[in-house]
Biotite code that builds the C-alpha atoms (Angstrom):
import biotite.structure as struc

atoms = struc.array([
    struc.Atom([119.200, 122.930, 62.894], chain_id="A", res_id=1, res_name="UNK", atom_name="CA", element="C"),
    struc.Atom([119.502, 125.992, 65.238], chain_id="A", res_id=2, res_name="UNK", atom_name="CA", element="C"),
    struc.Atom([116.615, 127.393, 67.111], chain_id="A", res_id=3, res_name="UNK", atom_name="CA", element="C"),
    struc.Atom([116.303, 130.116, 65.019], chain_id="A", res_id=4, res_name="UNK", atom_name="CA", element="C"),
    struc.Atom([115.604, 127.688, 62.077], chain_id="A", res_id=5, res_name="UNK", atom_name="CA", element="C"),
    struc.Atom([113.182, 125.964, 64.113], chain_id="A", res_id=6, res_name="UNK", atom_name="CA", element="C"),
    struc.Atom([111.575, 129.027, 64.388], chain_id="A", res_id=7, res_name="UNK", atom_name="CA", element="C"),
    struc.Atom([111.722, 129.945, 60.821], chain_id="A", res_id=8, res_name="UNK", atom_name="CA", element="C"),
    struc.Atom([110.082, 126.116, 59.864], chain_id="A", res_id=9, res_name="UNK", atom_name="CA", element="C"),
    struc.Atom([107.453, 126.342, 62.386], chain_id="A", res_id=10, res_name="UNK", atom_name="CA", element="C"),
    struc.Atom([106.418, 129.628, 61.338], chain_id="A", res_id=11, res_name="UNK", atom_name="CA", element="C"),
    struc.Atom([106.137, 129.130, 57.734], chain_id="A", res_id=12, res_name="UNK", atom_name="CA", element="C"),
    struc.Atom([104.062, 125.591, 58.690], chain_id="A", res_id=13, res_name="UNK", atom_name="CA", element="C"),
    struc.Atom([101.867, 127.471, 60.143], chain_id="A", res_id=14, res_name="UNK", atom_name="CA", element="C"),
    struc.Atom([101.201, 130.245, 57.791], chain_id="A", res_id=15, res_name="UNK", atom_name="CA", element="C"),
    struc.Atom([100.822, 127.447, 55.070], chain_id="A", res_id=16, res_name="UNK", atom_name="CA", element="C"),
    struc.Atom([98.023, 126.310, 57.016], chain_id="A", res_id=17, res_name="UNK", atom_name="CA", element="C"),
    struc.Atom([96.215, 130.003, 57.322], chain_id="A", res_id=18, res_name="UNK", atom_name="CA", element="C"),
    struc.Atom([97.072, 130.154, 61.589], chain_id="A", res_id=19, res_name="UNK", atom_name="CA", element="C"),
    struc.Atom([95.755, 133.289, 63.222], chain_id="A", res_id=20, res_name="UNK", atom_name="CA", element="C"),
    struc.Atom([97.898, 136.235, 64.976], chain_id="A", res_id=21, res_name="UNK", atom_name="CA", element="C"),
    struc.Atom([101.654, 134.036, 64.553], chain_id="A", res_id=22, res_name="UNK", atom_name="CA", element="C"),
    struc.Atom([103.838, 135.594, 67.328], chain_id="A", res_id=23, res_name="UNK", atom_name="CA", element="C"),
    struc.Atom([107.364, 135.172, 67.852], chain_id="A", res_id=24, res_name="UNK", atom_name="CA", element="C"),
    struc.Atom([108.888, 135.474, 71.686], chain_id="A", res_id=25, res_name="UNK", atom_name="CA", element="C"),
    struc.Atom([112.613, 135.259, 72.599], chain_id="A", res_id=26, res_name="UNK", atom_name="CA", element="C"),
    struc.Atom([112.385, 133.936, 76.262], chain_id="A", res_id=27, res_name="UNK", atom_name="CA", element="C"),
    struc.Atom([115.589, 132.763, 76.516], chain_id="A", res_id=28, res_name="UNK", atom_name="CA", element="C"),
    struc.Atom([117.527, 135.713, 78.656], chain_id="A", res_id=29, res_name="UNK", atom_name="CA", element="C"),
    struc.Atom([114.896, 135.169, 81.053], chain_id="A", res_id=30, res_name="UNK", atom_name="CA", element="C"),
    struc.Atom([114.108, 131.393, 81.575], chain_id="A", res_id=31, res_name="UNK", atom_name="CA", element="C"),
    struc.Atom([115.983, 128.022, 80.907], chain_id="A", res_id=32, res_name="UNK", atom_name="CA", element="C"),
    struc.Atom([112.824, 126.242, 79.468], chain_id="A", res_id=33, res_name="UNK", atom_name="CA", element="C"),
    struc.Atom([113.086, 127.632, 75.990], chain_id="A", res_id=34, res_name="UNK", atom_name="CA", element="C"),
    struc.Atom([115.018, 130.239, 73.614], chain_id="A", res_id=35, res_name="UNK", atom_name="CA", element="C"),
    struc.Atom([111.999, 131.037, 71.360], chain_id="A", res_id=36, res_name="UNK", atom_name="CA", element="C"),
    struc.Atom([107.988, 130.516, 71.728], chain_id="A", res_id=37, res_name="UNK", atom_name="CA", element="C"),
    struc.Atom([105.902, 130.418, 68.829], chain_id="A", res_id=38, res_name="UNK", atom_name="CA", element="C"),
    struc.Atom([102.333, 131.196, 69.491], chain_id="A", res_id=39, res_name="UNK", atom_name="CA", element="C"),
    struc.Atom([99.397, 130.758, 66.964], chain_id="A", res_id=40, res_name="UNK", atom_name="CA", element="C"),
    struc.Atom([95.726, 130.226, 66.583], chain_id="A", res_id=41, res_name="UNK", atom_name="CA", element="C"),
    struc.Atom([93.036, 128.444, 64.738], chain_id="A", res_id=42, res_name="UNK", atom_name="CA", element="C"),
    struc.Atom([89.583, 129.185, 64.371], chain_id="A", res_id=43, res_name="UNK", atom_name="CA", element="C"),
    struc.Atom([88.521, 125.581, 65.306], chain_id="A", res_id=44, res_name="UNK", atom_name="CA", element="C"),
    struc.Atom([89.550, 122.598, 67.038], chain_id="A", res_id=45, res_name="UNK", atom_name="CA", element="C"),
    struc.Atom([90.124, 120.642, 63.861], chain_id="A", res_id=46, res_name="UNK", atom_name="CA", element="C"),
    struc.Atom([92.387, 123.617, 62.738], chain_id="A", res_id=47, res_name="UNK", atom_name="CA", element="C"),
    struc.Atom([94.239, 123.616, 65.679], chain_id="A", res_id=48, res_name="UNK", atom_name="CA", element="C"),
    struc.Atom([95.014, 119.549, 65.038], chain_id="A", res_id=49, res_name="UNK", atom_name="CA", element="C"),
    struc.Atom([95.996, 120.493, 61.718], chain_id="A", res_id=50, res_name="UNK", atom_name="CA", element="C"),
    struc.Atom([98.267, 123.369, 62.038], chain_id="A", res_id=51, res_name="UNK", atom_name="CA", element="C"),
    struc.Atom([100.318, 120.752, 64.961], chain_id="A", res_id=52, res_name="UNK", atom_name="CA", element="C"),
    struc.Atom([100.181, 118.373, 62.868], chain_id="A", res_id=53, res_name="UNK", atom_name="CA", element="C"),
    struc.Atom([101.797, 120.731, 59.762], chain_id="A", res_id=54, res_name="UNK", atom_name="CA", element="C"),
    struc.Atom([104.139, 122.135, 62.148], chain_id="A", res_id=55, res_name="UNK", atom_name="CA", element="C"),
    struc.Atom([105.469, 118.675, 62.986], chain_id="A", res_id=56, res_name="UNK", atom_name="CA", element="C"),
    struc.Atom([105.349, 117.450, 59.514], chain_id="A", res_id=57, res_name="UNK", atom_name="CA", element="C"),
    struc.Atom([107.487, 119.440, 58.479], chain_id="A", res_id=58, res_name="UNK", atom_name="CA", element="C"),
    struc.Atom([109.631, 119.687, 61.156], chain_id="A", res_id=59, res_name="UNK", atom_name="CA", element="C"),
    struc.Atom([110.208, 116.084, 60.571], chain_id="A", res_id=60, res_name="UNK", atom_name="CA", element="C"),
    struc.Atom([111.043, 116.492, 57.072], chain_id="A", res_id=61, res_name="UNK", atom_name="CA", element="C"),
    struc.Atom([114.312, 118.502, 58.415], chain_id="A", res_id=62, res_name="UNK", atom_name="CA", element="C"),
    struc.Atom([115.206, 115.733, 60.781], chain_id="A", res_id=63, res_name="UNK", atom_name="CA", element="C"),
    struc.Atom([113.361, 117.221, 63.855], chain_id="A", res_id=64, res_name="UNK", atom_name="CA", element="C"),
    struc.Atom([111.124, 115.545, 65.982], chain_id="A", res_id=65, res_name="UNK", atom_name="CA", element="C"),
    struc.Atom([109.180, 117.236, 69.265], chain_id="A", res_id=66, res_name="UNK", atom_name="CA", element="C"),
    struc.Atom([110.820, 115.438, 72.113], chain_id="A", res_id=67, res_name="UNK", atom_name="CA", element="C"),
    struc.Atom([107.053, 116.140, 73.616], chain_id="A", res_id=68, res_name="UNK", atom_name="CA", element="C"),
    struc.Atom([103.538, 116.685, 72.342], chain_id="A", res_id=69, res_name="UNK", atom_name="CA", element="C"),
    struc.Atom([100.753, 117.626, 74.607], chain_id="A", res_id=70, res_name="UNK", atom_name="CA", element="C"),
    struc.Atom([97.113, 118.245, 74.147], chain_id="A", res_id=71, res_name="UNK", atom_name="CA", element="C"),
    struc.Atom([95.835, 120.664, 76.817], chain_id="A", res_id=72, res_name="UNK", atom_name="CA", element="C"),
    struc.Atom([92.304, 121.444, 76.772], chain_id="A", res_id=73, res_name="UNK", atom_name="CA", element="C"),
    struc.Atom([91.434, 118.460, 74.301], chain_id="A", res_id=74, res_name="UNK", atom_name="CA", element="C"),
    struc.Atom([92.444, 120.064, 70.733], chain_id="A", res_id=75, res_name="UNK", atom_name="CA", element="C"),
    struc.Atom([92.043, 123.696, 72.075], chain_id="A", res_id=76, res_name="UNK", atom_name="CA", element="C"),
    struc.Atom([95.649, 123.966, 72.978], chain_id="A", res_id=77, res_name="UNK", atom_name="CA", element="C"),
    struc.Atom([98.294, 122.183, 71.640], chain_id="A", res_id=78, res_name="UNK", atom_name="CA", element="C"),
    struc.Atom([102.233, 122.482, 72.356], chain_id="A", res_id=79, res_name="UNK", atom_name="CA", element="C"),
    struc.Atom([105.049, 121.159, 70.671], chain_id="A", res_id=80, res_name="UNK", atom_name="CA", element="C"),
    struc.Atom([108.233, 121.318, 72.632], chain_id="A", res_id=81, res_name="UNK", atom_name="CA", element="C"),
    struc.Atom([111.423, 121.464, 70.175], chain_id="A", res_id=82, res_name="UNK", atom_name="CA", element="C"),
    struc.Atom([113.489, 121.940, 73.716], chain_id="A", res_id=83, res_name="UNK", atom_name="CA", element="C"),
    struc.Atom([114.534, 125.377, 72.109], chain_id="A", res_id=84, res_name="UNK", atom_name="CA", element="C"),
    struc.Atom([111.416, 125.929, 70.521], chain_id="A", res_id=85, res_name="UNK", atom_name="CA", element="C"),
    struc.Atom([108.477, 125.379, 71.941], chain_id="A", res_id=86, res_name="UNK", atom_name="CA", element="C"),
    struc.Atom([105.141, 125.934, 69.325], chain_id="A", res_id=87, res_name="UNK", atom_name="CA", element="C"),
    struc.Atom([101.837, 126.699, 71.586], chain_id="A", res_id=88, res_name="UNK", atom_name="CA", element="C"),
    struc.Atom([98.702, 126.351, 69.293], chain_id="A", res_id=89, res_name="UNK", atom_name="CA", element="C"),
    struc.Atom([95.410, 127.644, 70.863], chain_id="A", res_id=90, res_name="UNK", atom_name="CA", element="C"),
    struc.Atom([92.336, 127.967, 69.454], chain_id="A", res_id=91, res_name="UNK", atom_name="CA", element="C"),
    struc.Atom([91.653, 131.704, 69.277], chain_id="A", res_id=92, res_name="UNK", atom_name="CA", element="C"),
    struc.Atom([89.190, 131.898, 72.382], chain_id="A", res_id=93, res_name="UNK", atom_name="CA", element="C"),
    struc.Atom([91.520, 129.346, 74.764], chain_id="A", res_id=94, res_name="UNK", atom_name="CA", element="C"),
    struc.Atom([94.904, 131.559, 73.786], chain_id="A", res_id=95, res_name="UNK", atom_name="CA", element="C"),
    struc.Atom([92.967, 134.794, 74.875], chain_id="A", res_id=96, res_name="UNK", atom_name="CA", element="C"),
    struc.Atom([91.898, 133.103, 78.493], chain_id="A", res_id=97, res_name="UNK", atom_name="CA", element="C"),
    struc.Atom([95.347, 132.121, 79.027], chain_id="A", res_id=98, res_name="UNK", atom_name="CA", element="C"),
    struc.Atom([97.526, 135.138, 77.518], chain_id="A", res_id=99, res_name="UNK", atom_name="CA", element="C"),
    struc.Atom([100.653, 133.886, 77.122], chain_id="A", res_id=100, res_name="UNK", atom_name="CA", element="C"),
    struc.Atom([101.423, 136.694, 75.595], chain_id="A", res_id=101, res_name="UNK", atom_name="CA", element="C"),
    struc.Atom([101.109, 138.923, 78.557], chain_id="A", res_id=102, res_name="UNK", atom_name="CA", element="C"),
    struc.Atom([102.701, 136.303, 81.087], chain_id="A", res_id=103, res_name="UNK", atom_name="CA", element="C"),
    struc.Atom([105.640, 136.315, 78.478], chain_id="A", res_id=104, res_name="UNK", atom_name="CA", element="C"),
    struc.Atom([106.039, 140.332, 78.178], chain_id="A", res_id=105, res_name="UNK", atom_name="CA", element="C"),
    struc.Atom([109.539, 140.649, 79.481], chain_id="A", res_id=106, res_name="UNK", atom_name="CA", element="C"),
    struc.Atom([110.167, 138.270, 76.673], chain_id="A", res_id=107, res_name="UNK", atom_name="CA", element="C"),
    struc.Atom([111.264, 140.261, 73.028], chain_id="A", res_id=108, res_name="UNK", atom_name="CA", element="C"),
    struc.Atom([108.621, 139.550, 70.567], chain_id="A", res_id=109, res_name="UNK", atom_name="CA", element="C"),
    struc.Atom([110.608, 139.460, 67.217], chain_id="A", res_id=110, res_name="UNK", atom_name="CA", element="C"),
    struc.Atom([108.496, 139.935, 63.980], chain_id="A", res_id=111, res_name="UNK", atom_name="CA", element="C"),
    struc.Atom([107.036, 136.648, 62.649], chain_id="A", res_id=112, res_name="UNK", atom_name="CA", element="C"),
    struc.Atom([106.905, 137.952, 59.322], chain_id="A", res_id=113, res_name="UNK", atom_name="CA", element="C"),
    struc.Atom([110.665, 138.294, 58.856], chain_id="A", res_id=114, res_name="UNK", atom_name="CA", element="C"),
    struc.Atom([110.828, 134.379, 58.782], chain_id="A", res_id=115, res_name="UNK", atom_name="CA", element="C"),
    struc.Atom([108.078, 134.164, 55.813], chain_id="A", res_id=116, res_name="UNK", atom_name="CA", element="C"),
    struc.Atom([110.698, 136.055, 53.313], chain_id="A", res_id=117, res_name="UNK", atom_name="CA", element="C"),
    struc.Atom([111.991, 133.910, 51.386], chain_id="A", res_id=118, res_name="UNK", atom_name="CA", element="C"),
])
């Protein structure tokens, strides 16, 4: 799969699941960790776990397994790394203390709707 696939599967995952405020960030003209972030939120801990776990799911299902899973913050933050894609999923009050967004903003947020058409 390309990264923009990735991308496309993880974003539809979580929308399936009802995640919060799904952003899209091309990072990869200005860092080597990543081409794309996907940021989302839940509105509990046990959504959190289940929007990861959906986004892996079916991630899997196209062959595509997270070479690394981490649980920062207990289930409050959760990040997938795809090594091109790497899915952050906070729950909503842990992603506003630590703003990716902001620390990201040279980054080119692309529209996450776009990947839900079709």
């Amino acid at each position: 799969m390309t990264d923009i696939e990735e991308v496309k599967v993880a974003v539809k995952a979580l929308d399936s699941k009802k995640a919060g405020n799904i952003r899209v960030i091309r990072i990869g003209d200005i860092t080597i960790l990543a081409n794309y972030f996907v940021i989302a939120e839940g509105t509990s801990s046990t959504q959190v776990k289940a929007l990861a776990d959906e986004v892996e799911y079916q991630m899997g299902e196209k062959g595509v397994q997270p070479k690394c899973s981490i649980n920062q913050q207990g289930t409050n933050w959760i990040t997938l790394d795809y090594i091109d894609v790497v899915v952050h999923v906070f729950l909503n009050e842990t992603r506003e203390f630590y703003g990716l967004e902001k620390l990201w903003s040279d980054g080119e947020e692309i529209d996450a709707g776009q990947f839900l058409n079709d």
